[in-house]
C-alpha positions in Angstrom: 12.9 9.7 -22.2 13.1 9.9 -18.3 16.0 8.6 -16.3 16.9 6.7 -13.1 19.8 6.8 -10.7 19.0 5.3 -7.6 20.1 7.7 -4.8 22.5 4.4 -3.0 24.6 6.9 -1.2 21.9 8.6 1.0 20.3 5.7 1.8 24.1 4.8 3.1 24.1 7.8 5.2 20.9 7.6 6.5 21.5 3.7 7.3 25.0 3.8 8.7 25.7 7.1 9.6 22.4 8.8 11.0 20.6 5.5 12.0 23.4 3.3 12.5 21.7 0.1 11.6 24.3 -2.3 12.1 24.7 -0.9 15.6 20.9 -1.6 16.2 21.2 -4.7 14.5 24.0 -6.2 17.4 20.9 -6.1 19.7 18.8 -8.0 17.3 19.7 -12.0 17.3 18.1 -12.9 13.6 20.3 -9.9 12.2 23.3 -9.5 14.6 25.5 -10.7 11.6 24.1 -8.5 8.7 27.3 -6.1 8.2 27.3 -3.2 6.2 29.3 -4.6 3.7 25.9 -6.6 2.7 23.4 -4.2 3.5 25.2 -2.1 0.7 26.2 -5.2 -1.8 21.8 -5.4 -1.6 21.1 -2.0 -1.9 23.4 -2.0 -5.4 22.2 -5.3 -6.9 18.4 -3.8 -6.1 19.1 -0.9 -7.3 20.6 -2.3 -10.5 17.2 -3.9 -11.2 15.2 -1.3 -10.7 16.8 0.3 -12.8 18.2 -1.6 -15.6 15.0 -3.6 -15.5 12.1 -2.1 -14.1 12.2 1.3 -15.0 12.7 0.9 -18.8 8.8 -0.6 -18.9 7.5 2.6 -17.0 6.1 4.5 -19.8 5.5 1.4 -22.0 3.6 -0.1 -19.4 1.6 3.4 -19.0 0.9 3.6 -22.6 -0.1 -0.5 -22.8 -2.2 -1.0 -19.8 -3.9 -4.0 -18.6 -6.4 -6.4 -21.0 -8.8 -8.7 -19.4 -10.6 -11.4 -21.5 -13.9 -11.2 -20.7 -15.2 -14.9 -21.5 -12.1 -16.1 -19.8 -11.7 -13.5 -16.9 -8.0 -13.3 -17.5 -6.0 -10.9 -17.3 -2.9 -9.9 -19.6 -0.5 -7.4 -18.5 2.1 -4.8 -20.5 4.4 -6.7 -22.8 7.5 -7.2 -20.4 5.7 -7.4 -16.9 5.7 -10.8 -16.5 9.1 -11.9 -17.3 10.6 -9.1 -14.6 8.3 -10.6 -12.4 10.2 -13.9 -13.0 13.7 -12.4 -12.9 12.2 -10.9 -9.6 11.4 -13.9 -8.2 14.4 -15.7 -9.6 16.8 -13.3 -7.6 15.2 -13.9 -4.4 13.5 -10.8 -4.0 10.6 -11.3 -3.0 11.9 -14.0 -0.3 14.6 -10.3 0.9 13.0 -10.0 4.2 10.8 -13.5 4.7 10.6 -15.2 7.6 13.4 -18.5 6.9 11.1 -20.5 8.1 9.0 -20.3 5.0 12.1 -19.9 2.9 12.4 -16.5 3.2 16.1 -15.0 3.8 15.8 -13.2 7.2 17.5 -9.7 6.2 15.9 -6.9 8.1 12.8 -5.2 7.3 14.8 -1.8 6.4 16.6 -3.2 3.1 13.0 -4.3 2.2 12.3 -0.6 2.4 14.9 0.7 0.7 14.7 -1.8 -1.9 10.8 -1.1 -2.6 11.5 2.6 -2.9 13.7 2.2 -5.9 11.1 -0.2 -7.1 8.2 2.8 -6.9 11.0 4.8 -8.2 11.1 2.4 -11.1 7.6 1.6 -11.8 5.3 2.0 -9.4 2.0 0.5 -11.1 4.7 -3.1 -11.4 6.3 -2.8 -8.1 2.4 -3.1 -6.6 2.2 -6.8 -7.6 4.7 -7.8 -5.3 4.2 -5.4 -3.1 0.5 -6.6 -1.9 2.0 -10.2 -2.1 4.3 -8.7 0.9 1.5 -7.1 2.6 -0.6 -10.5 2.1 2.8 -12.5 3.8 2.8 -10.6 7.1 -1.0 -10.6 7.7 -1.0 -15.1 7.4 2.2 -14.9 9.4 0.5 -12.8 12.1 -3.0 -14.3 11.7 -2.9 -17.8 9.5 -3.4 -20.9 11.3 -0.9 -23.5 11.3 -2.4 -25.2 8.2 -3.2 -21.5 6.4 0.7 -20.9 7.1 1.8 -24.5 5.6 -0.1 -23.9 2.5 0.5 -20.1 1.7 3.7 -18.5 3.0 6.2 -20.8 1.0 4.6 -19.7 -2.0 3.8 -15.8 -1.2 7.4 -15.8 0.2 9.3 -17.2 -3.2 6.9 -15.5 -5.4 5.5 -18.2 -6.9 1.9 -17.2 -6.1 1.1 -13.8 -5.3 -1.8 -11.7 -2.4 -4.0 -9.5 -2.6 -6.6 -7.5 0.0 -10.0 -7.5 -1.4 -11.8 -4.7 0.8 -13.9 -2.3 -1.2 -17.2 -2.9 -2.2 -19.3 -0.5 -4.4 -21.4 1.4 -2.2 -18.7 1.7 0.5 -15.0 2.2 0.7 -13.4 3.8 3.9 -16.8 2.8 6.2 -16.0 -0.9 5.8 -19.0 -1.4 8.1 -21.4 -1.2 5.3 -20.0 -4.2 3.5 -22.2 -6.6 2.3 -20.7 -9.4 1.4 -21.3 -13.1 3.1 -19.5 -15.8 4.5 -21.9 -19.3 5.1 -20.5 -21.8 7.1 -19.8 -25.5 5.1 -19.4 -28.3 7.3 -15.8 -29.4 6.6 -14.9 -26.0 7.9 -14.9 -23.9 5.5 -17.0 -21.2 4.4 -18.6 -19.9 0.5 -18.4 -16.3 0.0 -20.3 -14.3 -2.2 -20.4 -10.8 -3.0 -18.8 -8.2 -4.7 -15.2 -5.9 -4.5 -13.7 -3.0 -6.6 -10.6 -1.3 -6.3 -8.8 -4.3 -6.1 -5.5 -3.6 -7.0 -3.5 -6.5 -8.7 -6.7 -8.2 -8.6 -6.0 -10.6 -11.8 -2.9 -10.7 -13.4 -0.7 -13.2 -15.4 2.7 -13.1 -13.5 1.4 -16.4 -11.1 -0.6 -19.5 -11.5 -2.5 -18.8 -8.1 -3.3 -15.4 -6.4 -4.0 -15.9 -2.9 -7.4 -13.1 -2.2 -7.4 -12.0 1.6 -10.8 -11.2 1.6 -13.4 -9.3 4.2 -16.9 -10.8 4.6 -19.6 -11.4 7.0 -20.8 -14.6 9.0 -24.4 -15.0 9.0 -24.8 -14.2 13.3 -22.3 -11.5 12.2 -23.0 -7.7 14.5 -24.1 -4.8 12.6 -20.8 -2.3 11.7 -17.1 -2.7 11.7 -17.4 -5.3 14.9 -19.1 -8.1 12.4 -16.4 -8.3 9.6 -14.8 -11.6 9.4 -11.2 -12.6 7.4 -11.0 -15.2 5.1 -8.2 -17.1 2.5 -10.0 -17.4 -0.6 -7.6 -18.7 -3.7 -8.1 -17.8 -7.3 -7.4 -22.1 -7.1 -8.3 -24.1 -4.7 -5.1 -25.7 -2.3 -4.9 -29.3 -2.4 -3.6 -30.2 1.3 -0.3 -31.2 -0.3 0.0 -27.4 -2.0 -0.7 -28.8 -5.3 -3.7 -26.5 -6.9 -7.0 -27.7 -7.2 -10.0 -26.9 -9.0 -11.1 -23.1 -10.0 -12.7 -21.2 -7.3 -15.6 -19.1 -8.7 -13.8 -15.9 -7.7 -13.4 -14.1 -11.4 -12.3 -10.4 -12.3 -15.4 -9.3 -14.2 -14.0 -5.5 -15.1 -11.1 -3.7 -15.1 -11.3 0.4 -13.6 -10.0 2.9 -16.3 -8.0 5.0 -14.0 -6.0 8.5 -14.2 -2.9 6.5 -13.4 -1.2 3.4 -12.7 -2.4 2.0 -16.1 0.0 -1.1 -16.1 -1.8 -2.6 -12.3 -4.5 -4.0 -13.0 -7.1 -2.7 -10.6 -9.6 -5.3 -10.6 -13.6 -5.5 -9.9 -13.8 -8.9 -8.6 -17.2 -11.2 -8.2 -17.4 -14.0 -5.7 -20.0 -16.4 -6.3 -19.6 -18.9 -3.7 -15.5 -19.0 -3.8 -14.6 -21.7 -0.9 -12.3 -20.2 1.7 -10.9 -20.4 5.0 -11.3 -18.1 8.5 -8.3 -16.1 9.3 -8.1 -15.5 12.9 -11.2 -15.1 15.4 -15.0 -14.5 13.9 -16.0 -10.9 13.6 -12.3 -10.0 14.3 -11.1 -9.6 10.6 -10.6 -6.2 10.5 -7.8 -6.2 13.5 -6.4 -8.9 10.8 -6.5 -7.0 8.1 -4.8 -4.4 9.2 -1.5 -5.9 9.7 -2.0 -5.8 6.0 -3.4 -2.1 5.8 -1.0 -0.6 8.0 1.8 -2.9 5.8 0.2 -0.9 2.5 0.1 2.7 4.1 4.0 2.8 5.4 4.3 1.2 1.2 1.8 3.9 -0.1 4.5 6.4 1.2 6.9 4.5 -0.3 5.6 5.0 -3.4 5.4 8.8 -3.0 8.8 9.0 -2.0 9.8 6.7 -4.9 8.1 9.3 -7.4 9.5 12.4 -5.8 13.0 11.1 -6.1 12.4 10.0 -10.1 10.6 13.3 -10.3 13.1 15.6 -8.7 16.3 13.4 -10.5 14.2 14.2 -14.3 13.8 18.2 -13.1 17.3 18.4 -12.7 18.8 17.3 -14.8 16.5 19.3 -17.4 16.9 22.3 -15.4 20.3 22.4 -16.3 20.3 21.7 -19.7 17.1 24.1 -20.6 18.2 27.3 -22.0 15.7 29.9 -21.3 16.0 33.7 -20.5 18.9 35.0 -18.4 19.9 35.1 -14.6 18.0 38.2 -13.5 21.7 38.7 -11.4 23.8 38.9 -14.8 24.5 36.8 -17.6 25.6 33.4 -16.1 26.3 31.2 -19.7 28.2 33.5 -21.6 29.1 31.3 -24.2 24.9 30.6 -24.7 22.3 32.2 -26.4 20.7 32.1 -22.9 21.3 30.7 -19.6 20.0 27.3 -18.2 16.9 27.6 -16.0 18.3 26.5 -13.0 20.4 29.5 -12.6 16.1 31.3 -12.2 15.8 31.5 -8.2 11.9 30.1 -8.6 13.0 26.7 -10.5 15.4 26.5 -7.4 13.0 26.7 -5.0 10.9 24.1 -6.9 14.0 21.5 -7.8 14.6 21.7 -3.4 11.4 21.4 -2.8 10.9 18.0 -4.4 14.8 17.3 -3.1 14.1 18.3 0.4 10.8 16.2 0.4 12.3 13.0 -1.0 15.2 13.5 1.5 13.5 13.8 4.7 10.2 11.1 3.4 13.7 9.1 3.1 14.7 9.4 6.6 11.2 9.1 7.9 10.8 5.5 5.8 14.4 4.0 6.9 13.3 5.4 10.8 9.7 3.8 10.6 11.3 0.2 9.0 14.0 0.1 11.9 11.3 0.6 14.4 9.3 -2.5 12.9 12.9 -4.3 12.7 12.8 -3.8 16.5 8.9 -4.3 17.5 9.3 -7.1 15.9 12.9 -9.1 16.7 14.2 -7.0 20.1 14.4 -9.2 22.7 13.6 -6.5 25.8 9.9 -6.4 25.5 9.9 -2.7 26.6 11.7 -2.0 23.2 9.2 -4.0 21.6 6.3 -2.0 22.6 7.8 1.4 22.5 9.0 1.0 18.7 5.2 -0.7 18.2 3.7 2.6 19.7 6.5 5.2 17.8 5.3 3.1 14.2 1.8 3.5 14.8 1.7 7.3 16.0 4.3 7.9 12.7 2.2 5.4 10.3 -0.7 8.3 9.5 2.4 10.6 8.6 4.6 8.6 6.9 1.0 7.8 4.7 -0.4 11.6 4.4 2.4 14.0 4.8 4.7 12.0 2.5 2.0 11.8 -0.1 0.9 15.4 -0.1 4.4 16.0 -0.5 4.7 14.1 -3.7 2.2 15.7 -5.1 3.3 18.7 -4.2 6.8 18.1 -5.6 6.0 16.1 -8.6 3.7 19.5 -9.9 6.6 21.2 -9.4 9.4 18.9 -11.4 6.6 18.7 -14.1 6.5 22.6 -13.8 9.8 22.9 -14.1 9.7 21.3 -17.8 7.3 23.9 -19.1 4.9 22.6 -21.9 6.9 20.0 -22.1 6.2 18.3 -18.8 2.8 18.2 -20.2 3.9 16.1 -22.9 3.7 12.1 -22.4 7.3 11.0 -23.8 9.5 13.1 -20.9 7.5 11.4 -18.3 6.9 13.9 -15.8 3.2 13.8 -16.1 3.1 9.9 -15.7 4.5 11.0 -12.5 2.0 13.2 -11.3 -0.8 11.3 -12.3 0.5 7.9 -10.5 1.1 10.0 -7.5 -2.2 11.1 -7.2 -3.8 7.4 -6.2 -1.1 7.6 -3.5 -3.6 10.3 -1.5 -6.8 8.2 -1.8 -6.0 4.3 -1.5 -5.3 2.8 1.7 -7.4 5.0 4.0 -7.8 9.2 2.2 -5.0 11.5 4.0 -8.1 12.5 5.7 -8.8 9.4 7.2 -4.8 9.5 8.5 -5.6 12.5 9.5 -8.4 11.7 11.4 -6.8 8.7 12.9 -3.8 10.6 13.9 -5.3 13.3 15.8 -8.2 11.6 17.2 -7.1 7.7 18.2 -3.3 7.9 18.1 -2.7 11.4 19.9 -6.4 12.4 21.8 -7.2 9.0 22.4 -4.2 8.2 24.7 -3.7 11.6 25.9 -1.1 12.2 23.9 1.2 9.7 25.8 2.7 8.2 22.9 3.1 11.9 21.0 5.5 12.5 24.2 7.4 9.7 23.4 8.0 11.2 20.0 9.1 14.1 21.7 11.4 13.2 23.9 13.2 12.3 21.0 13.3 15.8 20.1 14.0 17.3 23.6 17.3 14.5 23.3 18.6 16.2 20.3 17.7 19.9 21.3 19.5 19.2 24.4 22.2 17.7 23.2 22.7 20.2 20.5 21.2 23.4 22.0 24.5 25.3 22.8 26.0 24.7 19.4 26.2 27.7 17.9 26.3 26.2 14.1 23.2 23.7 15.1 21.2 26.9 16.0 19.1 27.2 12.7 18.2 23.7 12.8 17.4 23.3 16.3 15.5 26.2 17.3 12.8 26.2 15.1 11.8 22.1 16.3 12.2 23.1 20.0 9.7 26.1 19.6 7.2 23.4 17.5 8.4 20.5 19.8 7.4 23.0 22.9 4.1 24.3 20.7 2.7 20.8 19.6 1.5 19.6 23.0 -0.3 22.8 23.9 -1.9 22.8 20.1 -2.9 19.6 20.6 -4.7 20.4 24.0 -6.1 23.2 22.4 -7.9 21.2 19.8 -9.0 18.3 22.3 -10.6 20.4 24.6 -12.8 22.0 22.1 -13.4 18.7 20.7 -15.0 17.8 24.0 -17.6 20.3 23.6 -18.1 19.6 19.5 -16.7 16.8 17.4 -16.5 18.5 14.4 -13.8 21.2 16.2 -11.2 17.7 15.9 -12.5 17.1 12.2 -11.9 20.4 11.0 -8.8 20.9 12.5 -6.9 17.1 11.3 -5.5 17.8 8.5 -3.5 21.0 9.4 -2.8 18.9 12.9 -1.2 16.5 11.1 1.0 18.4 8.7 2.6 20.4 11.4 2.8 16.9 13.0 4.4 15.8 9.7 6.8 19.0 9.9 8.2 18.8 13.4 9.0 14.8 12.3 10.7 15.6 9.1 12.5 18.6 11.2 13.8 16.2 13.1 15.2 13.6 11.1 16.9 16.9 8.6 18.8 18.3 12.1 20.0 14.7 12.9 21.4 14.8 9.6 22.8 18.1 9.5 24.3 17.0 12.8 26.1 14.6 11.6 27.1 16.2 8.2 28.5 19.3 10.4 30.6 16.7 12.2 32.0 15.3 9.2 32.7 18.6 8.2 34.1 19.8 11.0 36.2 16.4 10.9 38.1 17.5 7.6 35.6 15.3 5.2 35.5 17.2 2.0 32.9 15.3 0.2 30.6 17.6 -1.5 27.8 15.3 0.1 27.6 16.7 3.0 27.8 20.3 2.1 24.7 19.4 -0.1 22.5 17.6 2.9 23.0 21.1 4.9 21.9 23.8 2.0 19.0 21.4 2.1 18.0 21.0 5.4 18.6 24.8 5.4 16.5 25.2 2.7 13.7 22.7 4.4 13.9 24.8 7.8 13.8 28.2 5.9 11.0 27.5 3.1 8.8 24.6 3.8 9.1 24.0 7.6 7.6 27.8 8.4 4.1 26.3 6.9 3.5 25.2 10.5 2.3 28.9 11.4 -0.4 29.1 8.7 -1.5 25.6 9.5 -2.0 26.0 12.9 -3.7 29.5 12.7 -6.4 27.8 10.4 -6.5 24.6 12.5 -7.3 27.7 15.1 -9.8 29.4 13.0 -12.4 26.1 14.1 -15.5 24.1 12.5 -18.1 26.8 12.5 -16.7 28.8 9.0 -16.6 25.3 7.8 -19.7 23.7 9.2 -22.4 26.9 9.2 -22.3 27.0 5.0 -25.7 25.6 4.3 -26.4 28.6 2.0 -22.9 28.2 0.2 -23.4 25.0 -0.4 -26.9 24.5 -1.3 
């Protein structure tokens, strides 16, 4: 059986020593008083249920599923979901980082975070219930009219009803233009939709009484494409004007998708036949809506990835050390074994800091990304505001693709490092793997990031807010650059910091004379992208862990976060040559394959 620890002491360095939250926090009036004394006392009593309650339903839940009653359209989830869902809600979890307004409890956006990776750590396929219900929250808060935010936010806030985003439809998923279905006008203001969505995770379940659907439709004057979608509040039960629930709306889970992964969500096909709802914001403007609640999910999809690199890499090693196989090509290391553990075998290293180096700087990149919202959202100078807004949505495509590449590249290799027996179900490790690999797809493909980093958040402003991102990393370099122990952390992002802007003009100007030159190039852009951010973030912290150092602090901590960021800078971080020689290498060995592929 798999294990759990939840790694509370480098989310305490990253928080008050790298970041120093409470420092940002002063600034902030909602969360001036939040002291680290109670960001910690959080982070343990969250990480004690993910834990100690989650976590132990991970593999059950895998091996149970979800059960829907088709003459009933009811849903049934693994034995033990529901009542963790109630403790959930009964510790005011769900309310962590809720506007008090609707009953919520006000703590910054970044404890949310942290919390919600131990929960993916946990149990990933359960922590997605109230995880859309969060998503759901901030999209009525931005969006929902007075009345919509009456009715629904008490109840998504405590938990007592939960959200989902009903997108897909069969014969489109990323090209939301294509959707078919419709939205008709009823005289008291309200509209009938009909029509037809798949994918739809935590589409029916039995935690809740109500599920509050956010769903995309068209009007009947709606535009052709992306420009005619409309957003609309449409409850499993109708809302009586006093919050009490009404009568069944006809919007019923009619199948349940039999998936590689994430057995215990129950990812639902959902039919609307005339389900009564409500507009959310302007007509033909739901997609700028929704994506309040898509950009929500993608910073959480990357949650999740880091959440399953950290369970991944905490199962590898901890087998690594106990599995006796072979012996240390460098001598005999367990003399007093019949062979040595595999951890002393310099490939097993290699694949043990991968995962450890990934988790660590997907860490940082998360905590970062969080604060940033924390400050878009609360800062009183406005020039904060939009400057952390711009920073999140240049980082979002990363923190989405890069981070989930990365767990699947590091859960392989902690499944790898069990041998046959990370094959087999009862260690865990290929649970892992296989509820990673959604992580890549949902939410927008990494290509999609890709394409949406490159091409709207870097070309289509000129790169303006990629040079904000780098003055960050011209700050350190300068600060740093004459330190001779900072060297091998520091040179290598000030010749990609330097190397990045003319890459990126490279790539734009022959996207000006073909398209395709920008397609084909995306995803290597945004790995190297991806690199120079997590290169970043693992010299701040080797900055500060050299200081301690330096200081006389003999906790083995620190010694630790430098062999891994050397490890990062020396193993993973030198990908960024390859990747941009075959961004280099163009669309036309790509493109001109008609006879390979016919």
């Amino acid at each position: 059986m798999p294990a759990y620890t939840p790694p509370l002491r480098d989310m305490q360095f990253l928080l008050h020593e790298v970041f120093k939250v409470t420092d940002e926090f002063k600034a902030i009036a909602r969360h001036a008083e939040v002291d680290a004394d109670t960001i910690n006392a959080v982070l343990q009593e969250a990480g004690k249920f993910a834990a100690e309650v989650a976590f132990p339903l991970n593999i059950s839940g895998d091996t149970e599923g979800c059960r829907l009653d088709q003459q009933t359209h009811e849903v049934t989830t693994p034995q033990g979901f529901k009542p963790t869902y109630a403790q959930f809600v009964e510790g005011g979890w769900a309310a962590l980082s809720c506007d008090p307004a609707y009953g919520g409890q006000g703590l910054p956006l970044v404890l949310n975070q942290c919390l919600y990776e131990m929960l993916n750590s946990a149990n990933q396929a359960w922590a997605m219930y109230p995880g859309l219900s969060h998503g759901a929250y901030e999209c009525l808060h931005a969006h929902g009219t007075d009345e919509q935010k009456k009715l629904y936010l008490p109840r998504l806030t405590s938990g007592e009803w939960t959200g989902t985003m009903c997108l897909t439809e069969p014969h489109c998923g990323t090209d939301l233009g294509l959707l078919r279905t419709r939205a008709e006008p009823l005289p008291d203001g309200t509209y009938k939709i009909t029509g037809n969505k798949i994918f739809i995770s935590a589409g029916e379940h039995d935690f809740t009484e109500n599920i509050v659907h956010l769903v995309l439709a068209r009007l009947p004057d709606a535009p052709a494409g992306s420009k005619g979608i409309s957003l609309f509040v449409v409850p499993k039960f109708k809302v009586n004007a006093d919050g009490s629930l009404g009568e069944r709306n006809p919007i019923y889970c009619t199948g349940l998708e039999h998936k590689m992964g994430i057995h215990g969500n129950a990812t639902a096909q959902i039919a609307i036949d005339g389900a009564i709802g409500t507009l959310v914001g302007q007509p033909h403007k739901g997609l700028a809506a929704m994506f309040v609640m898509m950009n929500a999910a993608r910073l959480g999809v990357g949650n999740q990835s880091l959440g399953l690199t950290e369970v991944a890499y905490q199962n590898a090693l901890a087998y690594a050390k106990d599995r006796l196989q072979m012996r240390s090509l460098s001598g005999t290391k367990a003399k007093d074994k019949p062979a040595d553990p595999i951890i002393v075998h310099p490939d097993v290293r290699k694949m043990l800091l991968t995962a450890k180096a990934y988790a660590e700087g997907a860490r940082a990149l998360q905590i970062f990304c969080t604060l940033l919202l924390d400050k878009a959202h609360s800062h009183p100078d406005e020039n904060v505001r939009k400057d952390s807004d711009e920073l999140v949505a240049l980082l979002t495509p990363i923190v989405k693709a890069f981070i989930t590449d990365n767990g699947h590249i590091s859960t392989n290799a902690c499944m790898q490092v069990f041998g046959g027996h990370g094959f087999i179900k009862e260690w865990g490790m290929e649970q892992f793997v296989r509820d990673n690999r959604i992580n890549m797809i949902y939410e927008g493909t990494n290509t999609i990031q890709s394409l949406d980093l490159l091409g709207r958040k870097v070309l289509g402003n000129q790169g303006a807010t990629l040079k904000k991102f780098g003055k960050l990393v011209a700050q350190l370099v300068e600060e740093e650059g004459v330190n001779e122990k900072m060297a091998e952390f520091i040179n290598p992002i000030a010749y990609l910091g330097d190397q990045l802007p003319k890459f990126t003009t490279e790539i734009g100007l022959r996207g000006l004379q073909n398209p395709d030159e920008v397609g084909a190039a995306a995803v290597d852009y945004l790995r190297v992208a991806g690199h120079l951010v997590f290169g970043y973030f693992f010299a701040r912290m080797a900055q500060v862990a050299l200081r301690e150092i330096a200081a006389g602090n003999q906790d083995p901590f620190y010694g630790a976060k430098l062999q891994t960021a050397r490890f990062y800078f020396a193993k993973l971080f030198p990908e960024t040559a390859t990747l941009m020689r075959t961004a280099r290498a163009g669309s036309q060995v790509v493109m001109d394959t008609d006879l390979a592929l016919a």
